[in-house]
N, C-alpha and C positions, 0 to 999 in steps of 0.2 A: 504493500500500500504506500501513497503517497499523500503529504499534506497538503503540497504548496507547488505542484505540477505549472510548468508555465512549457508552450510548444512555441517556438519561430520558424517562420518560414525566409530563408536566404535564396538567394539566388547568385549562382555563381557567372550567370553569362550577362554579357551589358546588352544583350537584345531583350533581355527578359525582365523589369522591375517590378519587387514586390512593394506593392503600395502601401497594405495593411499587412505587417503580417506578424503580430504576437499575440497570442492569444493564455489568459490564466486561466486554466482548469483546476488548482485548489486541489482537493482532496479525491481521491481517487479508491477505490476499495482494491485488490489482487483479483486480475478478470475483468472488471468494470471494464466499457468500450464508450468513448466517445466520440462523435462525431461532428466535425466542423466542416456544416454545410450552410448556406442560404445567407442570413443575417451574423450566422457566429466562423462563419469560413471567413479563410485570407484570399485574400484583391490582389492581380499582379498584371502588369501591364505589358502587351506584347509588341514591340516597334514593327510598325508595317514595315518598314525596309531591312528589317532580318534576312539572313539568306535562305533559301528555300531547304526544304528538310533538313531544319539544322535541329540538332539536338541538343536542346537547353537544361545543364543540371541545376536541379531545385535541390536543397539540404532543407529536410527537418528537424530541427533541434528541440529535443527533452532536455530540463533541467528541475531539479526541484529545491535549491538552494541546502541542500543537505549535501552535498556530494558526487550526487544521479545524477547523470547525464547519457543521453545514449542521443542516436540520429538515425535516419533513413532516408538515402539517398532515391531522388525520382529523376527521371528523364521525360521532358517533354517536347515532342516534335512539336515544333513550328513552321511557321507554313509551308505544309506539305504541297510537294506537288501534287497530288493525287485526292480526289474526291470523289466518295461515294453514291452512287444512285442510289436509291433507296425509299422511295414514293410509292413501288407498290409489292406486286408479290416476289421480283425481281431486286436483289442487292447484287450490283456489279460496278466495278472503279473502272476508272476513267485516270488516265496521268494526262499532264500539259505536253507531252511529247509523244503524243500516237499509241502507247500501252492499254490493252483492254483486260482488266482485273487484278494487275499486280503493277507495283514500279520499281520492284527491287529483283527482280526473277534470275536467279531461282531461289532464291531465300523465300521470296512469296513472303514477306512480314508486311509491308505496306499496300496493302489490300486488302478487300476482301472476296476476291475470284469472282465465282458468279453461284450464288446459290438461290434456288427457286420456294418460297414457303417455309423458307427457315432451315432449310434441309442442309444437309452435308455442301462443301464448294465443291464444283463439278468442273473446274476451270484450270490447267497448268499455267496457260500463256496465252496472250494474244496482242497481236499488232498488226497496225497499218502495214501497207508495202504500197508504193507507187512508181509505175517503172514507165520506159520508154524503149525497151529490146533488152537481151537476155544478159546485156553487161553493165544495163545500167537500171536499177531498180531501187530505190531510198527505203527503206524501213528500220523498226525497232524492232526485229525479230531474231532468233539466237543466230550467229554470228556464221558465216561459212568459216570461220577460223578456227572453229571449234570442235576439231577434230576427236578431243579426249574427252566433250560430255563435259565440261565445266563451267557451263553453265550462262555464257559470254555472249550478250544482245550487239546487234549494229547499233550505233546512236547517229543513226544520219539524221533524224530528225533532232531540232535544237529550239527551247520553247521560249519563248518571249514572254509569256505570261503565266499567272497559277492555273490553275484548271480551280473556275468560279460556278459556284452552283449559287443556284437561288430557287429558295424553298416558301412561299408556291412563285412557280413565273410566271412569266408574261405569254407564256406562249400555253405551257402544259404547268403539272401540277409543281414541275421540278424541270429548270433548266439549267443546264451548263454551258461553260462557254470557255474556250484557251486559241492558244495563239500558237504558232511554232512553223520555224523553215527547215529546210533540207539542206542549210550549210553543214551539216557535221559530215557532208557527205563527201566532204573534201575534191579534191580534180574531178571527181565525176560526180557531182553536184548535177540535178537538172533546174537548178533554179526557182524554187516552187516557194509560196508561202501562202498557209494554211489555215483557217479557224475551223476549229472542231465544235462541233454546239452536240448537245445531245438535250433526250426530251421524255421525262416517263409522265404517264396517268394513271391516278389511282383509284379509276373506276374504270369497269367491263364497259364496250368488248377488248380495253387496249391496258389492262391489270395486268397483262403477263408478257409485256414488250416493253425495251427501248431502244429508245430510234438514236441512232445517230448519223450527223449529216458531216462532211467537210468540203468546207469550200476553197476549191484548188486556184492559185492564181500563177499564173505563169510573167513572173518577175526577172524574164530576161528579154531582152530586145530583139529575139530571133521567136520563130512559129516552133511549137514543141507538136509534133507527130507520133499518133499512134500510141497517147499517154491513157494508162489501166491504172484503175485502181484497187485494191481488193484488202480483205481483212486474212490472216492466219489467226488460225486456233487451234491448241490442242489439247483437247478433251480427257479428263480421266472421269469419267460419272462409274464404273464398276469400280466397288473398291480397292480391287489391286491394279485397275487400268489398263487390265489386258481382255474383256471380252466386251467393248465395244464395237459399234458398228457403224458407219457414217453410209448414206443416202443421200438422194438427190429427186427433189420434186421441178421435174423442167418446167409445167406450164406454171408454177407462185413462185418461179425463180427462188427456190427453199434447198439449201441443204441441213442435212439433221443427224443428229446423233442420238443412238438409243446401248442403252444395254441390254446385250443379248440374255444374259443371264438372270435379268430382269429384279438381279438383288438392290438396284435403284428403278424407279420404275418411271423417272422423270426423260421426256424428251427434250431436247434441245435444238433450236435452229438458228438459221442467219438465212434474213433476206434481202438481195440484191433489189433495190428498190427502184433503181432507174434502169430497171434491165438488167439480167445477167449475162453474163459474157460466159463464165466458165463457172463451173462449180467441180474443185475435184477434193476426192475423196483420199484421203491422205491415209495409207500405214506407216506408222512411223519406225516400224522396223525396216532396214534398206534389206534386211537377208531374206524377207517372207519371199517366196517363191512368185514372179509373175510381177512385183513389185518394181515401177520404174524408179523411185528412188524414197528415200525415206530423211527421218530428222538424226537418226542417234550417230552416223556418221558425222556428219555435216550438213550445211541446208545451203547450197552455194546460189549466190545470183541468178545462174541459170536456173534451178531449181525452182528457184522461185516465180521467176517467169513463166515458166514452162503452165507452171500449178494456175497461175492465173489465164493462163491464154490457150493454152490445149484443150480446144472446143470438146469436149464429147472426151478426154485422155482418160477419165476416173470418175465416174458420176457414182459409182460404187465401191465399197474397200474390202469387198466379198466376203472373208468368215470373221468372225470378231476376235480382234486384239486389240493393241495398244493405236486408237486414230487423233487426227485432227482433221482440218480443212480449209481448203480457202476459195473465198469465192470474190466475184469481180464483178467491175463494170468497166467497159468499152468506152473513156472519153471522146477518143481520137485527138484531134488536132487543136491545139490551145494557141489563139494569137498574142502577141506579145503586150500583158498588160490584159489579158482575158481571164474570168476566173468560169472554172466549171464547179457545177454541186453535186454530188454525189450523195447517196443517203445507203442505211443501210438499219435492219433492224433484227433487234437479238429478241430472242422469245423464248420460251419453257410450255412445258404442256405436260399433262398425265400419260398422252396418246399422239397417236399421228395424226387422226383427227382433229384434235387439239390444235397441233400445230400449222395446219392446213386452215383453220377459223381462224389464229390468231394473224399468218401471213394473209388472208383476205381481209382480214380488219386494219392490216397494218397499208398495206399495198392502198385501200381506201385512204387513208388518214394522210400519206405522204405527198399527195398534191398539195393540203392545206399548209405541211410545214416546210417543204420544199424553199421555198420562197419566207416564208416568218420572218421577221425579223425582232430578233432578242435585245434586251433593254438590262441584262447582267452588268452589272459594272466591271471594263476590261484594266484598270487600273493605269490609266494617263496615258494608253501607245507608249508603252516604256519600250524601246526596243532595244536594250541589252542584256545578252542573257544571263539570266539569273543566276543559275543554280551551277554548282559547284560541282566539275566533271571532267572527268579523262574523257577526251575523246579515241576512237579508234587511228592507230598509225597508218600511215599509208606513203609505198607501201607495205607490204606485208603478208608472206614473206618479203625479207627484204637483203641487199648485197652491193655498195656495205652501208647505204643511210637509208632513214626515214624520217620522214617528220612525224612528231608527237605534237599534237594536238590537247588545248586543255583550257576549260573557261574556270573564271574564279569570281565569287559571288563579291566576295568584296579586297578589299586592300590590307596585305597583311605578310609574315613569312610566308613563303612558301620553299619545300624541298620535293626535287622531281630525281628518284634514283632506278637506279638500272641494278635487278640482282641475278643472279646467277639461279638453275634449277635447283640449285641443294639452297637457295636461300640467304648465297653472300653476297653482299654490296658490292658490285665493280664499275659501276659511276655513278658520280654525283653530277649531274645535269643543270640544277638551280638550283641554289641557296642565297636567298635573297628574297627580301619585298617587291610584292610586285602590284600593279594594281588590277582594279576588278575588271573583268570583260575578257577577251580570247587572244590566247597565248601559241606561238608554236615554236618549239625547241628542233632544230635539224640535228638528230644523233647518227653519228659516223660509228660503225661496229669495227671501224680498225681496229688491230691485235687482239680480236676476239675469234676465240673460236665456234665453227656453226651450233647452232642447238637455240634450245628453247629459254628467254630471257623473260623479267618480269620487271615492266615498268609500273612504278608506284609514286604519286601525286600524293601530298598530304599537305596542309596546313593549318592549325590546329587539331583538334578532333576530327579532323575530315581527313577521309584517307580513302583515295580510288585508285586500283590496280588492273592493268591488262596485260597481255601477254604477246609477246613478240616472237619472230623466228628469223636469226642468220640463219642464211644459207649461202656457203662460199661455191 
């Protein structure tokens, strides 16, 4: 027991101020539990220009002027890039940079995937891809570099803004809105910048959909031809995620995913709302017999294309294992300073049925939001990017330079080092203050030998790592 209990709350980061924060609790019995919520909690103030998913440490401090003392340290994210839909029967995230369900993949902590009625998340991965032929495709989907399965997204796309919901909007019951271009895509950039809006309702017939639209702008001086757009996904709804099944409905332009084994019994779809172009049905195993290629090798550029634009190549993934999918739309030819819109909507059902009413309700609904226009606040057309990130090197492999790539949210140390595969330091690249916005270091792999290297960015508490390959 305690007599004379007093709790503070500190705050170790200068983005974060506690306004109020001591509180006397007195006399306490062994057990007793109190709670400081509403009028008896602590006030703390968060700086809008904090950097995006920063992790702010809180300290609570016990003391009872007898001697006690003990703390419990908290972690609070601050503005995340990623926001949750969550308006109806449908909770799936959304990030400021093309990611559908996670923003952290494969760790999957910053999200909540996509689950239907509160059920289990039935969701691995998902993102944009937007290409113009088989060597040049922009996305945030696991990396062709990733040969070993470690887990390693492209970050061609780069956000300008948070990913802003507004709960109820102007358009549906919940809308979102973000910003982001295709510079991380380095020399083979197509030029593109993007607002993502997405849209739920939380009443039938459109309870078990949302929409999302992006609208494509083509921000270079020359005609873009023959530009598709399409989403990746991949699905684990069986709980070991291997007897699933992906489909294809050609006239609701729908493809869907069921468990065959029916130990979930929830279906799943995406529908191409301005037309589908392709819908293929992805095994992600590349060794299944009959399989033109799959993710757990690698997922390379062409791959990707192929998946969006091979009319008719996989409309089916035949016996159930481990699937995904992606499906597209045909923009075609974008004039210089033109934007195109693209829409696309995710849906859940009991049945196939199900899913077949909700793509008819949905397919109805998208002429009204096609064109909408959103009233979210985008936060001043800030256009420098925000958030704190390694980019992808390129290129890579590489013999004997590349450039490394890296945006910094604000002004501060920064150390950029280069380690070896057993994990030792063999260059230090930058050690220095630097200021906020996009950085690129040209590293020379002279007197090194070939194999696999790890570049690591860190500056304070932020630390982001990729992997590079000499090859002499």
């Amino acid at each position: 027991p305690t007599t004379a209990l007093v709790a503070r709350l500190v705050s170790t980061s200068p983005s974060v101020v506690v306004l109020d924060g001591q509180r006397t609790l007195g006399a306490l019995a062994t057990g007793q539990r109190v709670v400081l919520a509403g009028a008896t909690g602590f006030r703390i103030a968060i700086d809008p220009q904090a950097p995006l998913n920063l992790t702010a440490r809180l300290s609570l401090e016990l003391s009872d002027g007898t001697g006690f003392s003990d703390y419990a340290a908290i972690d609070l994210l601050v503005n995340p890039t990623f926001r949750d839909h969550n308006a109806n029967q449908i909770v799936t995230t959304f990030t400021n940079d093309g990611n559908v369900g996670f923003d952290d993949f494969p760790s999957n902590i910053y999200g909540r995937g996509f689950t239907y009625r509160g059920g289990p998340n039935l969701l691995y991965e998902g993102a944009l891809m937007i290409g113009t032929g088989p060597t040049q495709v922009m996305d945030v989907a696991r990396s062709p570099n990733d040969p070993e399965g470690a887990g390693e997204q492209n970050q061609d796309f780069v956000a300008r803004d948070k990913y802003r919901l507004q709960t109820p909007g102007t358009v549906s019951d919940q809308d979102g809105l973000t910003r982001f271009t295709d510079e991380g895509g380095g020399p083979k950039r197509i030029g593109l910048e993007i607002i993502g809006s997405s849209f739920a309702f939380g009443a039938p017939p459109l309870d078990d959909i949302v929409f999302v639209r992006y609208q494509i702008r083509n921000a270079t001086d020359h005609a873009l031809d023959n530009l598709v757009a399409g989403l990746y996904f991949d699905w684990d709804l069986a709980p070991d995620g291997g007897q699933d099944v992906a489909e294809t409905d050609l006239a609701r332009g729908l493809g869907y995913i069921y468990d065959a084994s029916k130990t979930v019994t929830t279906y799943v779809g995406i529908v191409a709302l301005d037309g589908m172009l392709n819908h293929w049905a992805l095994t992600n195993n590349p060794d299944v017999f009959g399989n033109p290629f799959g993710v757990y090798d690698d997922f390379t550029t062409a791959e990707k294309w192929r998946g969006m634009t091979d009319v008719g190549g996989r409309y089916s993934s035949g016996g159930p294992g481990d699937v995904g999918n992606i499906i597209s739309h045909q923009v075609g030819a974008l004039g210089p300073g033109d934007t195109a819109t693209v829409g696309f909507a995710l849906m859940a059902g009991d049945d196939l049925a199900d899913l077949q009413r909700n793509a008819d309700a949905a397919n109805a609904r998208w002429p009204l939001l096609r064109g909408a226009v959103l009233t979210v606040p985008t936060g001043g057309g800030n256009t420098t990017p925000l958030a704190f990130r390694l980019l992808p090197a390129a290129p890579n492999p590489f013999n004997p330079t590349t450039a490394i790539r890296y945006q910094l949210a604000q002004v501060g140390a920064v150390r950029l080092d280069v380690f070896d595969a057993l994990g030792r330091r063999v260059r230090t690249l930058v050690d220095e203050a630097q200021a906020a916005g996009p950085h690129t270091f040209v590293f020379d792999g002279v007197g090194l030998p070939s194999g696999v290297y790890f570049v690591r960015l860190s500056q304070g508490r932020q630390v982001e790592s990729r992997r590079i390959t000499l090859i002499r």
